[in-house]
Every structure is written in structure tokens, then in C-alpha cells.
ROBAFI-336965 format. One record per residue (C-alpha): residue in three letters; x, y, z. Coordinates in steps of 0.1 Angstrom, whole numbers, plus 2048, in hexadecimal, padded with zeros to 3 digits. Example, Ala and Ser with C-alpha at 12.3 -4.5 7.8 and 13.67 -1.06 7.14 Angstrom:
<rs>
ALA87B7D384E/SER8897F5847/
</rs>
This chain:
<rs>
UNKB70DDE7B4/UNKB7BE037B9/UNKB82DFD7DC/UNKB98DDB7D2/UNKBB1DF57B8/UNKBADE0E7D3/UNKBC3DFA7EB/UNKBDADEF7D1/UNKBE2E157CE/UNKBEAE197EC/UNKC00DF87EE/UNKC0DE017D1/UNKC16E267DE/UNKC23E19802/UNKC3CE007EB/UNKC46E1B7D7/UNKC50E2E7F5/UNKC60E16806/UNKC75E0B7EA/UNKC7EE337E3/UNKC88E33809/UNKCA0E16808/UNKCADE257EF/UNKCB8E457F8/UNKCC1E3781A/UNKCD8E1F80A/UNKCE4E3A7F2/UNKCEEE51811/UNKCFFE30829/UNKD14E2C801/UNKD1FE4F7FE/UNKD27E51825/UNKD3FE2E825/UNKD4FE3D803/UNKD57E5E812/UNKD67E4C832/UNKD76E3181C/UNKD8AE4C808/UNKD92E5F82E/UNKDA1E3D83B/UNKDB2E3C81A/UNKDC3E59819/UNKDCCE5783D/UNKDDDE37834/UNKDF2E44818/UNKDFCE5E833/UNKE06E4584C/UNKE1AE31833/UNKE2CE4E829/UNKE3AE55852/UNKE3FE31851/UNKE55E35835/UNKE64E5783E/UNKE6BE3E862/UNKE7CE24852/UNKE93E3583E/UNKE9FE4C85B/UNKEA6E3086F/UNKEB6E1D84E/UNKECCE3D84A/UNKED4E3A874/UNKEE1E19870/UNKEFCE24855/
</rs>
């Protein structure tokens, strides 16, 4: 009997640990696509911006 709750343990421990590692991993992949999520996002608000600045210069060319 001992040896039966024995093994348990240690499943129980291994799925524990497994669990706490998907976890974190899948903490870490959020954080990372969030921070280059809000990079691409500012480098698009940027872009849109010389896009615009483009547009109107050549709006103001054609005058």
C-alpha cells in the first residue's frame, strides 16, 4: 500500500511540474508577442504618419 501512494506522489509531483512549466513557458511566448505586437504597432502609427506627411506634399504639389 505505501509503495502504491508512493508513486502517486511522485506522479502527482511530475504533473505538478509539468503544468507549472507550461505555464511559465506560455507566460514568457505571451509577454514576448505583446511586446512585439505593441513594436509593430507603433512602427505602424509611424509609417502612417510619413504616408500622410507624403500625401499631402504631393496634394499641395499638384496646386
Amino acid at each position: 500500500m505505501y509503495w502504491l501512494v508512493k508513486q502517486d506522489k511522485k506522479k502527482y509531483m511530475w504533473g505538478v511540474i509539468v503544468v507549472t512549466v507550461v505555464a511559465i513557458f506560455g507566460l514568457v511566448v505571451s509577454q514576448r508577442a505583446s511586446k512585439i505586437a505593441m513594436e509593430n504597432y507603433k512602427q505602424h502609427q509611424i509609417d502612417a504618419r510619413e504616408i500622410e506627411a507624403e500625401n499631402k506634399a504631393d496634394s499641395l504639389k499638384q496646386n
